[in-house]
Residue frames as qw, qx, qy, qz and C-alpha x, y, z in Angstrom:
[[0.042, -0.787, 0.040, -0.614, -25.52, 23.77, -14.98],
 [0.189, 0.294, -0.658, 0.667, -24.23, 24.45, -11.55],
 [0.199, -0.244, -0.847, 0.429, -26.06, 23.59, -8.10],
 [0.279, -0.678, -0.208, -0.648, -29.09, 26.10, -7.63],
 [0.187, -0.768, 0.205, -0.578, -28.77, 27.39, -3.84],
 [0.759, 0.005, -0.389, 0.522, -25.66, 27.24, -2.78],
 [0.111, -0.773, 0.200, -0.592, -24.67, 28.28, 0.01],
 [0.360, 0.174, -0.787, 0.471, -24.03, 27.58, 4.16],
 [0.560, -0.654, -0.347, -0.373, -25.97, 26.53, 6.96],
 [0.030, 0.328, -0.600, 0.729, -24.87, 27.80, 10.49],
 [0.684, -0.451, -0.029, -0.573, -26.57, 25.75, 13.33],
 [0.453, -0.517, 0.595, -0.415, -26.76, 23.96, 16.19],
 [0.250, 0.129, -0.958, -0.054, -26.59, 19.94, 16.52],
 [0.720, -0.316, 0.152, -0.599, -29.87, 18.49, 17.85],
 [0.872, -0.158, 0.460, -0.054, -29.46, 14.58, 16.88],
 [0.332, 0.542, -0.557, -0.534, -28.02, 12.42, 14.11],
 [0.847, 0.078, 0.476, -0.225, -28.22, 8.88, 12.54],
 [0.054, 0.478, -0.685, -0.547, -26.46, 6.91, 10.10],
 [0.755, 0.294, 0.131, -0.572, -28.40, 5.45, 7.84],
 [0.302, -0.323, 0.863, 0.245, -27.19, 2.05, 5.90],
 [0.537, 0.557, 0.215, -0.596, -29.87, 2.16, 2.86],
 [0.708, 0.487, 0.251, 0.446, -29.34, 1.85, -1.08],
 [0.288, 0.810, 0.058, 0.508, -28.36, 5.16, -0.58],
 [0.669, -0.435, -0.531, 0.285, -26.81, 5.20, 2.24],
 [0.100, 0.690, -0.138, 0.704, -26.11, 8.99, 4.14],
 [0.464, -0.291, -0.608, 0.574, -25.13, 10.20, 7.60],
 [0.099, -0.723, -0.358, -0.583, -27.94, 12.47, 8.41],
 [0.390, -0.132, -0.612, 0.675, -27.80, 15.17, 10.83],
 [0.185, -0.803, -0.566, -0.009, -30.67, 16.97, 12.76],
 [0.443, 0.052, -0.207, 0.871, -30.04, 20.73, 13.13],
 [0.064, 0.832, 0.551, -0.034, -31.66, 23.79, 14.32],
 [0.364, 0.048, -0.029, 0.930, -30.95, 28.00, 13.65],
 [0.148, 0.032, 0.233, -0.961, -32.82, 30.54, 15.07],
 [0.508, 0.155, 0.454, -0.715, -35.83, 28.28, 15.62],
 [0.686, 0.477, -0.372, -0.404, -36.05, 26.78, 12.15],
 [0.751, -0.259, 0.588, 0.154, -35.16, 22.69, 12.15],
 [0.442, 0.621, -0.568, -0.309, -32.76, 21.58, 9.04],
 [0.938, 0.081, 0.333, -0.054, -31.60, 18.07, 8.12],
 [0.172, 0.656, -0.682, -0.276, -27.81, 17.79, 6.49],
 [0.981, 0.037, 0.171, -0.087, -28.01, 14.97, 4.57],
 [0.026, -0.781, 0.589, 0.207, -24.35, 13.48, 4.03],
 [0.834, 0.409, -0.341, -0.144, -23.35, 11.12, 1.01],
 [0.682, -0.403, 0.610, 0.027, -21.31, 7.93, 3.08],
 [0.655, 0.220, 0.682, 0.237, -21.65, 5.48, -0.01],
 [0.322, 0.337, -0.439, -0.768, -21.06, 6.96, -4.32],
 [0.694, 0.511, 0.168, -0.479, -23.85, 5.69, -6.76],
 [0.523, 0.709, -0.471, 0.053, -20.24, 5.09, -9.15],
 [0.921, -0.247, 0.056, 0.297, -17.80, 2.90, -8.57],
 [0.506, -0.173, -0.831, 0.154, -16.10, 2.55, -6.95],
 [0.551, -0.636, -0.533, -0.089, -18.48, 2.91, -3.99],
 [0.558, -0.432, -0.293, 0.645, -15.94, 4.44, -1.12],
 [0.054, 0.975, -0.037, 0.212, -15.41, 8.31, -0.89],
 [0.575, 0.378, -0.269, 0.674, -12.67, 10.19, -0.43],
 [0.409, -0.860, -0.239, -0.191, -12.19, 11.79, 2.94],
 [0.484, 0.295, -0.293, 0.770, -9.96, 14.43, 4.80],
 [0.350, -0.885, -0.295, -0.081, -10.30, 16.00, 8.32],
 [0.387, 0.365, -0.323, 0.783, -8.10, 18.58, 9.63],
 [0.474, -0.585, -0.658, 0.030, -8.64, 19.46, 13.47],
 [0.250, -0.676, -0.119, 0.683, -7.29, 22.26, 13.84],
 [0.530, 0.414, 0.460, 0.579, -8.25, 23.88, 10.73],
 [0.331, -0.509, 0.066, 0.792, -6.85, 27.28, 10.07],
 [0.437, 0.405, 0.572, 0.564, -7.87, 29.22, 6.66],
 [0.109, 0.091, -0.038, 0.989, -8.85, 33.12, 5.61],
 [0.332, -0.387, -0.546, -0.665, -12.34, 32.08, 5.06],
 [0.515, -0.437, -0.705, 0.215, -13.15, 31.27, 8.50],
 [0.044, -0.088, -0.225, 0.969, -12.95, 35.43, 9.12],
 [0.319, -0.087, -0.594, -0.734, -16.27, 35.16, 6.92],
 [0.419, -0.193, -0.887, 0.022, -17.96, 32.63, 8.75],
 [0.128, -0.287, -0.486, 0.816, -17.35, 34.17, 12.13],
 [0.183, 0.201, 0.016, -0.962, -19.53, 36.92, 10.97],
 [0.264, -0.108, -0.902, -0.323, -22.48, 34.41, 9.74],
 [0.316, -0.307, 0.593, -0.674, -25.71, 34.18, 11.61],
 [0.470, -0.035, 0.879, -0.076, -27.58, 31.42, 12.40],
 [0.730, 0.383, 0.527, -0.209, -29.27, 29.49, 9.24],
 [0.731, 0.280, 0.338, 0.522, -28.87, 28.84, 5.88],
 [0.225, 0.759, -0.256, -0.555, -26.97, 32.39, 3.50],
 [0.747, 0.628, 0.134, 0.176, -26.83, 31.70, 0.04],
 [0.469, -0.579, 0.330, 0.580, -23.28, 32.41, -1.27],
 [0.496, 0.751, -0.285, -0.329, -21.76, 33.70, -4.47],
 [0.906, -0.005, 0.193, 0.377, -19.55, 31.21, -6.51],
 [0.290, 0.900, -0.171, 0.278, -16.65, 33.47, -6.63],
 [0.617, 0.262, -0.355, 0.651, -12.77, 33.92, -5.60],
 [0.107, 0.258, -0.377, 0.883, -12.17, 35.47, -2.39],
 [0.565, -0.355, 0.076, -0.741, -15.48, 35.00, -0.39],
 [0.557, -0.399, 0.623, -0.378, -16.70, 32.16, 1.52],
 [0.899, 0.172, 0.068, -0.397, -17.69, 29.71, -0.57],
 [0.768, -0.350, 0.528, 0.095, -15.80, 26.29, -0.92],
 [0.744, 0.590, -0.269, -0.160, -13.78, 25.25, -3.71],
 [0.933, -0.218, 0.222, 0.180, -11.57, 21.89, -3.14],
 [0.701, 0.311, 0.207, 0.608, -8.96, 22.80, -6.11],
 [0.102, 0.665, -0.122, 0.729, -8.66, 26.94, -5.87],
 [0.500, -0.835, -0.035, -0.226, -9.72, 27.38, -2.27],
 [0.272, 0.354, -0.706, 0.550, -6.20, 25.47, -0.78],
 [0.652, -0.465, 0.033, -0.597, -8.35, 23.91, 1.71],
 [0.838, -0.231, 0.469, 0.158, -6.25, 20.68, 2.36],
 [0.269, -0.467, 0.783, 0.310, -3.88, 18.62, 0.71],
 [0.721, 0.225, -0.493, -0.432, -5.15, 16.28, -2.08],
 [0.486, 0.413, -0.745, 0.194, -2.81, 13.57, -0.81],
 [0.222, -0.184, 0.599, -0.747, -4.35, 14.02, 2.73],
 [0.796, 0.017, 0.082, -0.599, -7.86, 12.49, 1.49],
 [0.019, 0.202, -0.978, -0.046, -7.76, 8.69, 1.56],
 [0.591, -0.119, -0.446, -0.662, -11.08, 6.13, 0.95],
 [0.428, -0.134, 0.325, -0.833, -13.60, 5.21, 3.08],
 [0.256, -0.361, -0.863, -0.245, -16.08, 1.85, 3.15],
 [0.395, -0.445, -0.113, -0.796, -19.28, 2.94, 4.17],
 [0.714, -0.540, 0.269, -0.355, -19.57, 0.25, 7.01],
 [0.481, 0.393, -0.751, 0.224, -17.37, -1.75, 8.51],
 [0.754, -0.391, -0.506, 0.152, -17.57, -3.98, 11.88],
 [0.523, -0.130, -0.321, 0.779, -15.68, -2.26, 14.87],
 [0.028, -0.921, -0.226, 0.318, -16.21, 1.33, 16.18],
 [0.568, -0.630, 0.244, 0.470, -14.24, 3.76, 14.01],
 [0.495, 0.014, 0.737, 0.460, -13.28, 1.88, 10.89],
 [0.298, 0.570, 0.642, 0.419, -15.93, 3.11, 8.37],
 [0.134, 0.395, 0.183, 0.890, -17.29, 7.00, 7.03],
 [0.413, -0.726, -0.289, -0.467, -20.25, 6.97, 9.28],
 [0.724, -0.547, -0.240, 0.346, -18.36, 6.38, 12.46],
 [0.498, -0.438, -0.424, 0.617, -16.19, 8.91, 11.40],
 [0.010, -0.477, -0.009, -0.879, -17.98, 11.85, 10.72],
 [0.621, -0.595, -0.446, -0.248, -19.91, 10.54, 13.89],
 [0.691, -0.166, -0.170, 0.682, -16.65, 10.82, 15.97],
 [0.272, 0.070, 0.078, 0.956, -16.85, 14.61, 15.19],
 [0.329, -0.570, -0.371, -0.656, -20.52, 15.49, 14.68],
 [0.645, -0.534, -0.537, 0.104, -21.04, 13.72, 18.38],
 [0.559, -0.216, -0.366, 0.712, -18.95, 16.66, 19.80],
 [0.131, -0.062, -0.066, -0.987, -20.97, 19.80, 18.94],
 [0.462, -0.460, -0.722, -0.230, -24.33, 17.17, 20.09],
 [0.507, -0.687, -0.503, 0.134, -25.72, 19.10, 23.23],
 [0.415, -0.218, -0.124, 0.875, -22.93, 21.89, 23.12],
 [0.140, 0.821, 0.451, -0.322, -24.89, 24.91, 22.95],
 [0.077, -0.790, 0.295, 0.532, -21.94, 27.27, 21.90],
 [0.270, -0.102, 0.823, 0.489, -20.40, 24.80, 18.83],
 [0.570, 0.597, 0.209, -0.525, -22.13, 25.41, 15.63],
 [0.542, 0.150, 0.692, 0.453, -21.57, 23.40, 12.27],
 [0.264, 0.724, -0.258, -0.583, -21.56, 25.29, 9.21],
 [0.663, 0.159, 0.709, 0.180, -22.86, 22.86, 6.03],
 [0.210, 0.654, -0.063, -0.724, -22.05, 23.77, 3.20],
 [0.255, 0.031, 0.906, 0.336, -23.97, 22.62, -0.14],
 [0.084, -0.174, -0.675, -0.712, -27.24, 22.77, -1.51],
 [0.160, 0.080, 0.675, -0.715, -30.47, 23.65, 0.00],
 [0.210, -0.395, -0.753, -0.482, -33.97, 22.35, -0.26],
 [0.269, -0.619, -0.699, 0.239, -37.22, 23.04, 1.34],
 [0.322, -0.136, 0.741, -0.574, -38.82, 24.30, 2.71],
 [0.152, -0.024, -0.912, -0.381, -41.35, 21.45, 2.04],
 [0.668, -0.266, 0.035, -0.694, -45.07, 21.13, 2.36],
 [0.841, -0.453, -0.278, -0.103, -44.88, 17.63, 4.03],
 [0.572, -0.792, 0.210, -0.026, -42.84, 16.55, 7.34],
 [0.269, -0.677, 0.675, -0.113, -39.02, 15.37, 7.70],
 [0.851, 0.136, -0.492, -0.125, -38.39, 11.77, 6.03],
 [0.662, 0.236, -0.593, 0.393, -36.14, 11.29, 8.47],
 [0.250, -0.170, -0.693, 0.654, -36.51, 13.13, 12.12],
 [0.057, -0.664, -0.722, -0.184, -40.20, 14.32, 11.12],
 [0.009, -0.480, -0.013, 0.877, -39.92, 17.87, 11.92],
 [0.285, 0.683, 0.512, 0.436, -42.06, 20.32, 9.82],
 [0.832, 0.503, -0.037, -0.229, -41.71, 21.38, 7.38],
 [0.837, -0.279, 0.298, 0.363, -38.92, 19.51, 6.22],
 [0.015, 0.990, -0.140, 0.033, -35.96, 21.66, 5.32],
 [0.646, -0.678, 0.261, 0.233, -32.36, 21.41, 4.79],
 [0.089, 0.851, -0.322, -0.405, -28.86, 20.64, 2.98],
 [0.939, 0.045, 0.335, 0.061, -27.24, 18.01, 0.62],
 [0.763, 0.582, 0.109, 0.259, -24.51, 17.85, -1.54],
 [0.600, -0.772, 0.203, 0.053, -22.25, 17.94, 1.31],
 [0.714, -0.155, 0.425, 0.534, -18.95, 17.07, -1.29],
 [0.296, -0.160, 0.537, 0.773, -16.86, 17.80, -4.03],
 [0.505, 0.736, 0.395, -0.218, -19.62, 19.57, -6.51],
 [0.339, 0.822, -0.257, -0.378, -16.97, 19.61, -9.59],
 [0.115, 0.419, -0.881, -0.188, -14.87, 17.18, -12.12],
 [0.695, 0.101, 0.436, -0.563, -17.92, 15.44, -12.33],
 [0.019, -0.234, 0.765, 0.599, -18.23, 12.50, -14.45],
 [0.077, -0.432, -0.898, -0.019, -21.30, 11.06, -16.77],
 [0.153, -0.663, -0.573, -0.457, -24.70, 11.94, -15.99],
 [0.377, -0.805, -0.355, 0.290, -23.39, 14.07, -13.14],
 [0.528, 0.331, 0.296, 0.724, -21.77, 16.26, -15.04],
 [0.017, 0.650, 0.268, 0.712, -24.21, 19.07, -15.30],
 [0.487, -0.845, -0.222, -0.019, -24.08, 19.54, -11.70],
 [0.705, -0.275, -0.084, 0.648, -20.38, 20.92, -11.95],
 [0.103, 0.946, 0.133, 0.277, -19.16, 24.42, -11.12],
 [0.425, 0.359, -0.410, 0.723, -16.31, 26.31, -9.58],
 [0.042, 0.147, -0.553, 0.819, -16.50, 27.47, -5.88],
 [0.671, -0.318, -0.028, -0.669, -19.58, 25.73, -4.70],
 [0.476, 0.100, -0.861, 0.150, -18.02, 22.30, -3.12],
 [0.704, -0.549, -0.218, -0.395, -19.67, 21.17, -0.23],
 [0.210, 0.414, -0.640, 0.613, -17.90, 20.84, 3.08],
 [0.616, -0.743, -0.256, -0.054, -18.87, 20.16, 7.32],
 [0.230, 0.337, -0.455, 0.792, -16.82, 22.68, 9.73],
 [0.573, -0.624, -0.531, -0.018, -17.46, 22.36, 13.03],
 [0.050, 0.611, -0.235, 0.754, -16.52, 25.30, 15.74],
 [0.666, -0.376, -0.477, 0.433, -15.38, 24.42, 19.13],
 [0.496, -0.682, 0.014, 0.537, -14.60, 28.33, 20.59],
 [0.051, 0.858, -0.269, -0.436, -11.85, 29.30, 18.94],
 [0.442, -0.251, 0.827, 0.240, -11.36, 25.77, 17.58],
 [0.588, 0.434, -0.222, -0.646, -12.22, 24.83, 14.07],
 [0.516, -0.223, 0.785, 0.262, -12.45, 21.54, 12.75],
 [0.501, 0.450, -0.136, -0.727, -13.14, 20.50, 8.90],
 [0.644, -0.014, 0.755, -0.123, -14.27, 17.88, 6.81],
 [0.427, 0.541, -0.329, -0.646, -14.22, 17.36, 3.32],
 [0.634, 0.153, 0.752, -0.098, -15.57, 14.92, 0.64],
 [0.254, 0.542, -0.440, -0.669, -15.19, 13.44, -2.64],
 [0.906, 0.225, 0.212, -0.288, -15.97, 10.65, -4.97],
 [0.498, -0.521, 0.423, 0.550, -13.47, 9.05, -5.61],
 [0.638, 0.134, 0.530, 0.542, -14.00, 9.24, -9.77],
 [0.172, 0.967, 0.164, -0.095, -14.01, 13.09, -9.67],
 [0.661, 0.389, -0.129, 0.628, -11.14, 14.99, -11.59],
 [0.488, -0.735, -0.256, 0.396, -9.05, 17.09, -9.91],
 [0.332, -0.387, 0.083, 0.856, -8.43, 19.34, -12.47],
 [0.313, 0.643, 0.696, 0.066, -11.12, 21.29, -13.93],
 [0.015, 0.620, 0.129, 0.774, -12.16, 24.40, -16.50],
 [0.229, -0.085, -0.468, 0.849, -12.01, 27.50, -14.39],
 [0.342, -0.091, 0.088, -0.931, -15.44, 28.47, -15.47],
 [0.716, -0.111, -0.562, -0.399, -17.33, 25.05, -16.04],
 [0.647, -0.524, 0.469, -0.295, -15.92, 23.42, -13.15],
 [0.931, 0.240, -0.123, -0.246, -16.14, 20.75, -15.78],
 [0.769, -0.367, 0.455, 0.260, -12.92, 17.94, -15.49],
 [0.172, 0.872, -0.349, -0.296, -9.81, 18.61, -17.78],
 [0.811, 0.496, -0.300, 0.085, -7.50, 16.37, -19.73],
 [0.560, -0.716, 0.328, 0.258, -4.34, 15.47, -17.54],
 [0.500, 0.821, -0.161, 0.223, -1.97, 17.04, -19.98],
 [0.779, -0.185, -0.055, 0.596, 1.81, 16.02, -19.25],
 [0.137, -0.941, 0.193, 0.242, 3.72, 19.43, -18.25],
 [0.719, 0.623, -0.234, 0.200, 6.65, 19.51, -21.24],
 [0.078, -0.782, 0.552, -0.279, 10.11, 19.10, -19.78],
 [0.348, 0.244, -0.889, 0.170, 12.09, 16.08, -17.97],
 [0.343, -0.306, 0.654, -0.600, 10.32, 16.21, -14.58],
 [0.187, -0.053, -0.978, 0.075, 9.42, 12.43, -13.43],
 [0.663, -0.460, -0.391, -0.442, 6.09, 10.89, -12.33],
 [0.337, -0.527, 0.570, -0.533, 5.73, 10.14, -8.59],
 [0.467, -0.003, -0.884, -0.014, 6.03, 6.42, -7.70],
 [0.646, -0.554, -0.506, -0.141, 4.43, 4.94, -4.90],
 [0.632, -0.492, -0.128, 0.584, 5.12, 6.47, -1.63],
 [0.433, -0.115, -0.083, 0.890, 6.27, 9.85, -2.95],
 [0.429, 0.526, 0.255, -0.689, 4.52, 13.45, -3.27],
 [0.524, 0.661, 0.499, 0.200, 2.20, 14.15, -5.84],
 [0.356, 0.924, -0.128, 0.052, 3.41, 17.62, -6.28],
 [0.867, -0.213, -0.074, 0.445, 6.68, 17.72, -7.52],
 [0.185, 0.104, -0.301, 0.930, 7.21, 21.36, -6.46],
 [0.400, -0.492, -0.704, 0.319, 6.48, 22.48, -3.75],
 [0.159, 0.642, -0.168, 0.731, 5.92, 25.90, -2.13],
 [0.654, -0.291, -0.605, 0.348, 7.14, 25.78, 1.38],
 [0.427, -0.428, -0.327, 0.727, 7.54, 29.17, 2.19],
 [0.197, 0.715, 0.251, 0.622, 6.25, 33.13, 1.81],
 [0.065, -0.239, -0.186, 0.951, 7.59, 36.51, 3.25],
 [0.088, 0.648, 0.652, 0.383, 4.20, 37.84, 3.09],
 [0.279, -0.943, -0.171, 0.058, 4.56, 40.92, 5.63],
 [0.550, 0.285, -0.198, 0.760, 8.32, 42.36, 4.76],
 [0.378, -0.578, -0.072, 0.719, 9.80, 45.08, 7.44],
 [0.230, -0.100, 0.342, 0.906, 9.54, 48.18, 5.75],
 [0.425, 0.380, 0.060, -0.819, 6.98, 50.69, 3.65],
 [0.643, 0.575, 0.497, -0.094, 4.68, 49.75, 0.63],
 [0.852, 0.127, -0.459, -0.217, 5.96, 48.20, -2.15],
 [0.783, -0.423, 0.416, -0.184, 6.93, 45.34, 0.08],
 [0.364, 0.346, -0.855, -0.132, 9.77, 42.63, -1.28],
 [0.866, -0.103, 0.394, -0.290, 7.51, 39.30, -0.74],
 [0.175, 0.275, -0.919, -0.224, 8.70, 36.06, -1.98],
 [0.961, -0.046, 0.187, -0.197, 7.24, 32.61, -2.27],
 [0.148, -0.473, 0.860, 0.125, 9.94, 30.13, -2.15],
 [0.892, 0.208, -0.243, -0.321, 9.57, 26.88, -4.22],
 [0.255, -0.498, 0.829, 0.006, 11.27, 23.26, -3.68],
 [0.693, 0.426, -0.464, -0.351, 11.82, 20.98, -6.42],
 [0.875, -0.191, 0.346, -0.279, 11.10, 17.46, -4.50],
 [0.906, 0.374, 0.075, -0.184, 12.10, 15.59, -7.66],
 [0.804, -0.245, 0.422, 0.341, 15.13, 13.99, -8.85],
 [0.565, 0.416, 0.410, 0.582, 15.22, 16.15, -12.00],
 [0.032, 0.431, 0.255, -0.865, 15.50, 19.40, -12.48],
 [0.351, 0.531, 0.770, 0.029, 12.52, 21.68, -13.99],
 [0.112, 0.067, 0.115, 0.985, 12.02, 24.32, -16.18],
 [0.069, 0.482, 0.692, -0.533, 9.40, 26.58, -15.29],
 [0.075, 0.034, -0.553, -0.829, 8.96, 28.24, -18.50],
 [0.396, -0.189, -0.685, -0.581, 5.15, 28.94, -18.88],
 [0.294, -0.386, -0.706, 0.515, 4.61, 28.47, -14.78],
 [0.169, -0.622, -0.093, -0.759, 2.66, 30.89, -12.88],
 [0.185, -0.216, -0.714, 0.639, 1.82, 31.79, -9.45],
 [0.143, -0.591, -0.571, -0.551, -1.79, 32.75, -8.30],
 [0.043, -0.171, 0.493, -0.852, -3.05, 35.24, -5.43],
 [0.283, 0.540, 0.673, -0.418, -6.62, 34.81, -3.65],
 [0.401, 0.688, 0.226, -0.560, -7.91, 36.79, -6.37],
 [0.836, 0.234, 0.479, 0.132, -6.31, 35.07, -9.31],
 [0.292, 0.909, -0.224, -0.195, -4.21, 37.29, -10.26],
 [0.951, -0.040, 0.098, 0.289, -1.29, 35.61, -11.85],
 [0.256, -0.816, 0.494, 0.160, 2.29, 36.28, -11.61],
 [0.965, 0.222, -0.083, -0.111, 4.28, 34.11, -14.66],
 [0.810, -0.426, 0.300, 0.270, 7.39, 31.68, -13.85],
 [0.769, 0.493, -0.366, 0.178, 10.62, 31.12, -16.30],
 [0.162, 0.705, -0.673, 0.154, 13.99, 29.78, -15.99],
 [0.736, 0.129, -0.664, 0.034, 15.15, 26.01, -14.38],
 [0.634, -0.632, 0.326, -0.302, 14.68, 24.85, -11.10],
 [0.556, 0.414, -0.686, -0.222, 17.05, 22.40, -10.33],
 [0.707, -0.396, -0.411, -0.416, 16.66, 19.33, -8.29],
 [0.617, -0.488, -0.493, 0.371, 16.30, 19.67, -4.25],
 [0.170, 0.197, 0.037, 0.965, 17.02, 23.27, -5.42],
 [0.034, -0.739, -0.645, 0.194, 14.76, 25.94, -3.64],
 [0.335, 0.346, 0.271, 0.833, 14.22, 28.90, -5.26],
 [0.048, -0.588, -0.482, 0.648, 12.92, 32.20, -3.76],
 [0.295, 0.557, 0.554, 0.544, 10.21, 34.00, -5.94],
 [0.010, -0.243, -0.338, 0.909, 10.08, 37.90, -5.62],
 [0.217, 0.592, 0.775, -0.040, 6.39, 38.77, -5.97],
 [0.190, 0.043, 0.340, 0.920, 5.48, 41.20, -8.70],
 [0.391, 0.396, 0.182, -0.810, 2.12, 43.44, -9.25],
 [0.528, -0.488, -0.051, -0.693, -0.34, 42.23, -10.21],
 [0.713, -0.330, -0.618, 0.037, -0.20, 39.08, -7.91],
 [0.359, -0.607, 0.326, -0.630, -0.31, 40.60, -3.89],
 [0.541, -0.223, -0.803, 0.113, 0.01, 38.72, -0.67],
 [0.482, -0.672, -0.110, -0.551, -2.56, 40.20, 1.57],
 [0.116, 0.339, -0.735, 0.576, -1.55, 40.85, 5.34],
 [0.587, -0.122, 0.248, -0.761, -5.29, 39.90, 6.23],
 [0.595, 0.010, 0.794, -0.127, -4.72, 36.19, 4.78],
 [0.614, 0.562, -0.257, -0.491, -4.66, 34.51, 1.64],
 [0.900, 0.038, 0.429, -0.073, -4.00, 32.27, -0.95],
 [0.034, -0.661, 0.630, 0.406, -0.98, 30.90, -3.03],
 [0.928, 0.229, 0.293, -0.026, -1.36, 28.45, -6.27],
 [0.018, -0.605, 0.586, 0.538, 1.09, 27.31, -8.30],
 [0.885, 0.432, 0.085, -0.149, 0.39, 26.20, -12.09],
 [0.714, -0.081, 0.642, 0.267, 1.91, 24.46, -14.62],
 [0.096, -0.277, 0.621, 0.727, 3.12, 25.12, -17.76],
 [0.148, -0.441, -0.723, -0.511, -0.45, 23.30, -19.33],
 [0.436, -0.548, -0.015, -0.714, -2.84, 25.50, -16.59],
 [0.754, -0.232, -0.575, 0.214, -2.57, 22.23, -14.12],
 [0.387, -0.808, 0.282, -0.343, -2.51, 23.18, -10.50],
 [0.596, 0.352, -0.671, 0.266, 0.68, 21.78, -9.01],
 [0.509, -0.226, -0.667, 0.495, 0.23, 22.88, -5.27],
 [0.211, -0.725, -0.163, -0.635, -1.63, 25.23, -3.27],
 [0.316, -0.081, -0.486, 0.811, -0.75, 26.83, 0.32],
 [0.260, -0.834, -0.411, -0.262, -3.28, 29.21, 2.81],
 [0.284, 0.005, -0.455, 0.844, -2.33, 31.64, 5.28],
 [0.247, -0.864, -0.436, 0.044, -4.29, 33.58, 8.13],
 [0.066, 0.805, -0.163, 0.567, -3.74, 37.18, 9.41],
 [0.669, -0.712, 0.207, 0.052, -2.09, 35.72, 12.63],
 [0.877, 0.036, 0.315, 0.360, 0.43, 33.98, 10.50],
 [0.403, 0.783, 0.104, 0.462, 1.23, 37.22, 8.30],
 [0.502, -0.747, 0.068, 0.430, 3.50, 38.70, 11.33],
 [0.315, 0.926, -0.176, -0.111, 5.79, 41.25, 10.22],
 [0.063, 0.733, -0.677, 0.009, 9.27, 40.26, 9.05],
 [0.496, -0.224, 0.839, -0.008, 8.97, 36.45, 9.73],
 [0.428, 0.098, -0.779, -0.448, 8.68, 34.01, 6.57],
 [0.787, -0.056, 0.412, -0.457, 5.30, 31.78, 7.03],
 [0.064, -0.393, 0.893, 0.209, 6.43, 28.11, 6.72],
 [0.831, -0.005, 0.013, -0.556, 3.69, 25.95, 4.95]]
């Protein structure tokens, strides 16, 4: 069954520490509105192999971060659902797959390993009064004894600070849709984000189980990616998401077929933040870009959103965010 309270903690940095255990985690000390927490963060998998996956974006930009803002300090339970805050590595569009890369949990040198760098990031919101970190995973406690770790009482806080889906084995039953764990850190108006995985989660799972899927070959010519090239071969690089003019609006998403073949999209589909889908046909051909007009039910909200494109077997090929600064009228947002 899925995680039992999920949700996000909003608070302040006090200390942190990287631990270098059997279990090894990079634990940070927090407080909100008087209350002390304890994010504990997985450095080292239990599975082999042993490295995580890891992906930081420093200037990170997304709709959900309208949500946040509006957060106050300590932990809020969240719904697992489309369109609200809660995290979801594979529907949310929250990065790139391709963008995460593995981790050794310690290495010699400053830098080089997972604890140094989520330490590289955590160490900048340490003493800042105004920066607040926003964990998002599971919550325990409060507990009736003290803090294993920076002895506060009671001891109190968050874990399951990664990927919580495509689980394999005896972690299975802890997979679900839109409950992934995450660290975002808030500089001002700056955002920065951090995401984790293992590295033998799937990355393509039932929409209601969370559970990991079969990697079913999409019918048609289109080639595998060798080394060195994308994984998705199409792309979507562009969307008119604010046309000039009244309501209905002509939007597009534009696609570009990367690949050396061409593809038929027969059985495709485009998704909105709310999952409405919008289905493909006809042949894309290759280095060909193809502008899609966008049809009821799928919508592209001026207020920010999200674009997926499946495959022909349900397979996400490629996903794309946008914010409501980016939604200017009349200009195409380039992703």
């Amino acid at each position: 069954m899925p995680i039992k309270r999920y949700g996000v903690l909003r608070a302040a940095v006090i200390d942190r520490r990287i631990e270098t255990t059997d279990t090894p985690h990079y634990q940070i000390h927090l407080r909100a509105a008087g209350t002390d927490y304890r994010a504990a963060v997985n450095v080292r998998s239990q599975s082999s192999p042993p490295e995580l996956l890891f992906a930081a974006v420093d200037d990170f930009a997304h709709p959900l971060l309208d949500r946040l803002t509006a957060l106050p300090d300590g932990f809020t339970e969240l719904e697992s659902r489309p369109g609200g805050p809660a995290l979801d590595y594979i529907r949310g569009n929250l990065f790139q797959r391709q963008d995460m890369r593995p981790v050794p949990t310690a290495e010699p040198g400053p830098e080089n390993d997972l604890g140094d760098l989520l330490d590289h990031y955590v160490s900048r919101a340490l003493g800042d009064a105004t920066a607040r970190a926003y964990i998002f995973g599971q919550a325990w406690g409060p507990e009736t004894i003290a803090d294993k770790i920076f002895h506060f009482a009671p001891g109190n806080g968050v874990h399951d600070v990664h990927m919580n889906q495509g689980n394999d084995g005896r972690f299975a039953g802890d997979d679900g849709v839109f409950q992934d764990g995450g660290l975002l850190l808030r500089f001002g108006d700056r955002w920065v984000a951090i995401f984790l995985a293992f590295q033998n989660q799937a990355w393509h799972t039932d929409d209601i189980t969370g559970h990991r899927l079969p990697e079913i070959p999409s019918p048609g010519p289109a080639p595998t990616p060798g080394p060195g090239e994308p994984d998705h071969l199409v792309r979507i690089v562009a969307a008119l998401v604010n046309p000039v003019g009244p309501a209905p609006e002509a939007e597009t998403v534009t696609l570009l077929n990367a690949s050396p073949a061409e593809i038929d999209l027969t059985g495709w589909a485009l998704l909105d933040r709310a999952t409405n889908r919008l289905p493909l046909r006809g042949r894309l051909p290759a280095g060909a870009a193809l502008p899609v007009p966008v049809a009821a039910p799928v919508a592209l909200g001026n207020r920010g959103g999200t674009i997926t494109l499946l495959d022909a077997a349900g397979l996400k090929v490629d996903g794309v965010a946008y914010t409501a600064d980016q939604a200017r009228e009349g200009w195409t947002v380039v992703f």
